[in-house]
C-alpha positions as CSV (number, residue, x, y, z in Angstrom):
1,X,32.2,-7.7,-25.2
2,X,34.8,-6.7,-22.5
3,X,35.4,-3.9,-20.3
4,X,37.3,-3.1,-18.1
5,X,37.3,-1.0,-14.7
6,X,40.0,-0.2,-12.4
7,X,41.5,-2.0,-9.4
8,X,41.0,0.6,-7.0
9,X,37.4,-0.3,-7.8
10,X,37.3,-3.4,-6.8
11,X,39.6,-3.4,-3.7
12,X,37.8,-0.9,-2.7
13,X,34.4,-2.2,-2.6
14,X,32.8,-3.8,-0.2
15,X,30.2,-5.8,-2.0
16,X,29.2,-5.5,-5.8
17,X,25.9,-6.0,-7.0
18,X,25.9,-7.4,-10.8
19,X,23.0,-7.6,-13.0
20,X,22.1,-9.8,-16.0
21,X,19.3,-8.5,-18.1
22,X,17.6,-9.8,-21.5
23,X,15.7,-6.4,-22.3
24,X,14.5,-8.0,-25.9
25,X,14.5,-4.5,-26.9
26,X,11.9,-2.9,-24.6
27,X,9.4,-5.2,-25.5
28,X,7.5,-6.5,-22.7
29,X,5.3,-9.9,-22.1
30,X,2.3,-7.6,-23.1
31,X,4.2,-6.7,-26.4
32,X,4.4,-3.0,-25.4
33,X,7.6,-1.4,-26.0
34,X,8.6,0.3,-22.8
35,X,12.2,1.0,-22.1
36,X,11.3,3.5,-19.3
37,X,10.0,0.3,-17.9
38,X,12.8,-1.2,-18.4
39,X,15.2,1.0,-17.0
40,X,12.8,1.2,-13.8
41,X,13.8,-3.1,-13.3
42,X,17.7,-2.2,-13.7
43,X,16.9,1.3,-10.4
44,X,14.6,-1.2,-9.0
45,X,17.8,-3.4,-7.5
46,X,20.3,-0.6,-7.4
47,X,23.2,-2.6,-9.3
48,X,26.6,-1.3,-9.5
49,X,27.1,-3.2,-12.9
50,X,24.7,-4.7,-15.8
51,X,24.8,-6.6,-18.9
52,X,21.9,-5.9,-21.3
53,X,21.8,-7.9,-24.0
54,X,18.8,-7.6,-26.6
55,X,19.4,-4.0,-26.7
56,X,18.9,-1.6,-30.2
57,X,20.3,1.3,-31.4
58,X,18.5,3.3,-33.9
59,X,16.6,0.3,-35.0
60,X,13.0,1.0,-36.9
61,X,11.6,-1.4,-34.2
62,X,12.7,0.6,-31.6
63,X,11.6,4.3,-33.1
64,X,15.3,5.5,-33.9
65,X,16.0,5.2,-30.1
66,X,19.5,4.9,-29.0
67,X,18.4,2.5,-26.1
68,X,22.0,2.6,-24.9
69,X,21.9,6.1,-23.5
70,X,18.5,5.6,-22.7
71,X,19.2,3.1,-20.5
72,X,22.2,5.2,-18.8
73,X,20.2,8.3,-18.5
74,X,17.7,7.5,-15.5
75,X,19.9,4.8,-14.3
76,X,22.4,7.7,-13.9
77,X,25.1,4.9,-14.9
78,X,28.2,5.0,-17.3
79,X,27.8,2.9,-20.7
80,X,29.6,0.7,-23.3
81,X,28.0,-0.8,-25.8
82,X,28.8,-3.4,-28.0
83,X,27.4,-4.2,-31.5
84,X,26.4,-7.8,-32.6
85,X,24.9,-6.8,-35.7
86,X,23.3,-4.5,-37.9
87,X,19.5,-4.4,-37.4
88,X,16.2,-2.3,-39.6
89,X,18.9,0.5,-40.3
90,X,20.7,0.5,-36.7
91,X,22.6,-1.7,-34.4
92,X,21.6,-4.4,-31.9
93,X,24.3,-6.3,-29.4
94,X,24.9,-6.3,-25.7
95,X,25.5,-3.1,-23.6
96,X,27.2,-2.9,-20.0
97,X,25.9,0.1,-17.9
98,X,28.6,0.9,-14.8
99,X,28.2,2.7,-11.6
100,X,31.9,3.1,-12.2
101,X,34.1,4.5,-15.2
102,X,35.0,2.2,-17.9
103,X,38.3,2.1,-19.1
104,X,37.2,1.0,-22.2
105,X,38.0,-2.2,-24.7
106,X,41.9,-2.7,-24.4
107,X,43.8,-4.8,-22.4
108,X,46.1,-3.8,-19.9
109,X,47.8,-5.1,-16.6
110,X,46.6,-4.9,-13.2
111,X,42.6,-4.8,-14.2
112,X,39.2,-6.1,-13.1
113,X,37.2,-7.3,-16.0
114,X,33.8,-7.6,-16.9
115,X,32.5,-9.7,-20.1
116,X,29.1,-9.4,-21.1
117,X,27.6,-11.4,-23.7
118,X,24.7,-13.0,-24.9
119,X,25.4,-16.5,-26.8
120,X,24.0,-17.9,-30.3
121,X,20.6,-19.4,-30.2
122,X,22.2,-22.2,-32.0
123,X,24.1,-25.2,-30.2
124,X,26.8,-25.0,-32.6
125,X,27.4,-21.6,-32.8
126,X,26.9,-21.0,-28.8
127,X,30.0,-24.1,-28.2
128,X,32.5,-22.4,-30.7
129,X,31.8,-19.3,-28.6
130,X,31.7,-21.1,-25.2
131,X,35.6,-22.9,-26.4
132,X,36.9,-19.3,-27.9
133,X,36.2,-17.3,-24.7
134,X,39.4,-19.6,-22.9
135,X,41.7,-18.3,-25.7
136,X,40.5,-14.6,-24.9
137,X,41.1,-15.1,-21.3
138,X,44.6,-16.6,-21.8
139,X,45.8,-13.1,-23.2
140,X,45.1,-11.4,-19.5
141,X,47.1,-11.4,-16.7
142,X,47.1,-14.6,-14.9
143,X,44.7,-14.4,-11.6
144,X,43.1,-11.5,-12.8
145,X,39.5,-10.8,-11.5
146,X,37.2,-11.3,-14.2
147,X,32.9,-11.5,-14.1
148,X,30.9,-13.1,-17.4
149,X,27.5,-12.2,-17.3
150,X,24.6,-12.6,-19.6
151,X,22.3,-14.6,-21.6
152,X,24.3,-17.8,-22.0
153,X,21.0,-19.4,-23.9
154,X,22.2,-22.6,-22.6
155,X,21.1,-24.8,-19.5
156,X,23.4,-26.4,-16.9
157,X,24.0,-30.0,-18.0
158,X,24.5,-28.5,-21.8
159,X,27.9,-28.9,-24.0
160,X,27.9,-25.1,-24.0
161,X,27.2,-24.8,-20.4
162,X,29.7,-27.4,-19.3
163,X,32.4,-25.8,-21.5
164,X,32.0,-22.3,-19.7
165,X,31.6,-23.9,-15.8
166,X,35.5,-25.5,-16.9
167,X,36.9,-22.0,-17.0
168,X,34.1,-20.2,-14.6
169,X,32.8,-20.7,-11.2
170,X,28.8,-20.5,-11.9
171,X,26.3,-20.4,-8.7
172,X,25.5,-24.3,-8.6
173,X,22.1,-23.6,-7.1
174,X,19.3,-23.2,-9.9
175,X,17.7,-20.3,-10.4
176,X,15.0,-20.2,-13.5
177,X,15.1,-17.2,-15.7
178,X,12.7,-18.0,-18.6
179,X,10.1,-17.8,-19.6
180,X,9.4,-14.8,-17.6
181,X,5.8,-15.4,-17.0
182,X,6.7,-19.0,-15.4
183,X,10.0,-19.5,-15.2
184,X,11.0,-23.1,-15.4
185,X,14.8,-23.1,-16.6
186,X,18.1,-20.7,-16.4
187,X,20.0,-19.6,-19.5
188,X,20.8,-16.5,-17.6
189,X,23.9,-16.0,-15.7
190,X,26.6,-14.2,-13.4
191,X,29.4,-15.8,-13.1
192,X,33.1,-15.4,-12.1
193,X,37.2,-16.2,-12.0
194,X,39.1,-16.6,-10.3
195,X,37.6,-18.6,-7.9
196,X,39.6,-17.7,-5.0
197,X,39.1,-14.0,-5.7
198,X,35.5,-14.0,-5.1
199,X,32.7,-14.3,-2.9
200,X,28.9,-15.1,-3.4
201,X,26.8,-13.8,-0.9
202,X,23.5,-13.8,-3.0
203,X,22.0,-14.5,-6.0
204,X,18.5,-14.2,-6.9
205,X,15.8,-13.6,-9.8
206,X,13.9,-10.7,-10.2
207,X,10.4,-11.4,-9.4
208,X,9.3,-9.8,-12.9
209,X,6.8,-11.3,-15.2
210,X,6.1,-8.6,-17.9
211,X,9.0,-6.6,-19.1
212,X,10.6,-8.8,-21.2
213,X,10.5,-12.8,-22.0
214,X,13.3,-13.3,-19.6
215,X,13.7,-12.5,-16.1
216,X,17.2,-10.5,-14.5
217,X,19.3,-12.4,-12.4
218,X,21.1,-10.8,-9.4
219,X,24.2,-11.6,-7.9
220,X,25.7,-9.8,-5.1
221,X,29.8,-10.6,-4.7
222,X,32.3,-10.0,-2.1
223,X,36.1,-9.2,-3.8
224,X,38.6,-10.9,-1.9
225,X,42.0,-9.2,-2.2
């Protein structure tokens, strides 16, 4: 999934806080579905963009619920989701809430990307996606700021992993996402391009053990014009 949000935005920005967040559909470590409780870890760290992935629509799993707007409601953010598949009678995919307006799915010039994504549990799968996202990219403006963010379900050292760090700059430091009651390896991610056009100044895990079987990741980035 791709969005896309305005250069004034970024330029303008001092700092923008991007979160990553594997909501397996409200369901928590306790198997309680909560998405209130869920929305409460996206206010908790006041983020200015996230990608959800795990996220239903009208699903029988998930009561009918429209967990998209749900999520945008308290969060008071702007949302775009994006469908993976049809699920129970609805939809599930990957959403993107915004503290900014989203232009929407098209491509034009002069604009700051976001791609949110959650990759196939299978090796296979997840490399033909990891080696297709180049050819995507090649279609935008050259030296346009981009962010990927999401569940790559792949760990550094993987051929999925190593595929995406040849195109993105990935913090090299690790931070374990899963599983969320003891985290002991990332497949969660923020990462950006170009390299030159951005600025890490944090990145850290939510210290949250119960609302879903992964943990968020936080990264806090400085644009460089």
């Amino acid at each position: 999934m791709i969005a896309l949000l305005s250069c004034a935005v970024l330029l303008s920005a001092q700092q923008i806080k991007v979160l990553s967040d594997n909501i397996h559909h409200g369901e928590g470590a306790d198997g309680k579905l909560d998405l209130p409780r869920s929305a409460r870890v996206i206010q908790s760290v006041d983020p200015d963009l996230v990608a959800v992935q795990e996220v239903d629509l009208r699903t029988k799993r998930a009561n009918g619920v429209d967990q998209a707007a749900e999520l945008a409601r308290p969060t008071r953010m702007h949302e775009v989701f994006g469908r993976t598949i049809d699920h129970q009678g609805g939809w599930y995919g990957n959403l993107l809430l915004s503290r900014w307006h989203v232009r929407g799915f098209t491509v034009q010039a002069c604009e700051f990307r976001i791609f949110a994504t959650h990759l196939d549990i299978t090796e296979k799968d997840r490399l033909l996606a990891a080696e297709r996202l180049p050819k995507r990219i090649a279609e935008l403006p050259a030296g346009s700021p981009m962010i990927l963010a999401g569940d790559f379900n792949a760990a550094p050292g993987s051929p999925a992993f190593k595929a995406l760090s040849e195109h993105w700059t990935i913090d090299p430091e690790a931070k374990p996402t899963t599983p969320a009651d003891k985290p002991g390896k990332q497949i969660d991610f923020v990462a950006f391009r170009p390299r030159n056009r951005w600025k890490i100044i944090s990145t850290r895990v939510l210290d949250e053990p119960v609302a879903s079987d992964h943990r968020p990741i936080l990264m806090t980035l400085e644009p460089i014009d």
